[in-house]
N, C-alpha and C positions, 0 to 999 in steps of 0.2 A: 841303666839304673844308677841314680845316684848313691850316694857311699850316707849312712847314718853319722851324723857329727857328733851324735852324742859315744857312738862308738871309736870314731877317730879320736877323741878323746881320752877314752878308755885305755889305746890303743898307744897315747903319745903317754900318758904318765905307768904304763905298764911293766918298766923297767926301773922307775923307782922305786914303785911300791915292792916288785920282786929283789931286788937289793935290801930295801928294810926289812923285806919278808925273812931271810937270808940271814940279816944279821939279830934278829929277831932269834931264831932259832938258833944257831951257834951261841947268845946269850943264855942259853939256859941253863948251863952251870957257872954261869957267873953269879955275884950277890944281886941281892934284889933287887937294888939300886940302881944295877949297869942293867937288868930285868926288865926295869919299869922304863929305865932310858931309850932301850930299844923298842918298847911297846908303844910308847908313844910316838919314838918317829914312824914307825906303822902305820898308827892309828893316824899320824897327820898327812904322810903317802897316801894314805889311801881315802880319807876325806878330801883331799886336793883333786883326788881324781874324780870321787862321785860327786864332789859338789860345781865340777867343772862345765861353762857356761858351753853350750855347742858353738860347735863353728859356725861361722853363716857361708 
């Protein structure tokens, strides 16, 4: 059975998004600022990943 590429996918940016996840979280006693900095590298980890094209 072959392997889901859209899951390989998932699978290869999964460790960035859990890094920003990470720092995400340790962010939240810092100012807003450094707040919103962290949420967005999140939000663009983890858009990179769902909007990522399959493997063929």
């Amino acid at each position: 059975m072959s392997e889901d590429p859209r899951e390989t996918a998932i699978e290869a940016g999964q460790p960035e998004v859990e890094a920003a996840l990470a720092n995400l979280a340790s962010a939240a006693d810092q100012p807003l600022a450094a707040q919103a900095d962290a949420f967005e590298a999140f939000h663009a980890a983890l858009t990179h990943v769902l909007d990522a094209e399959p493997a063929e």
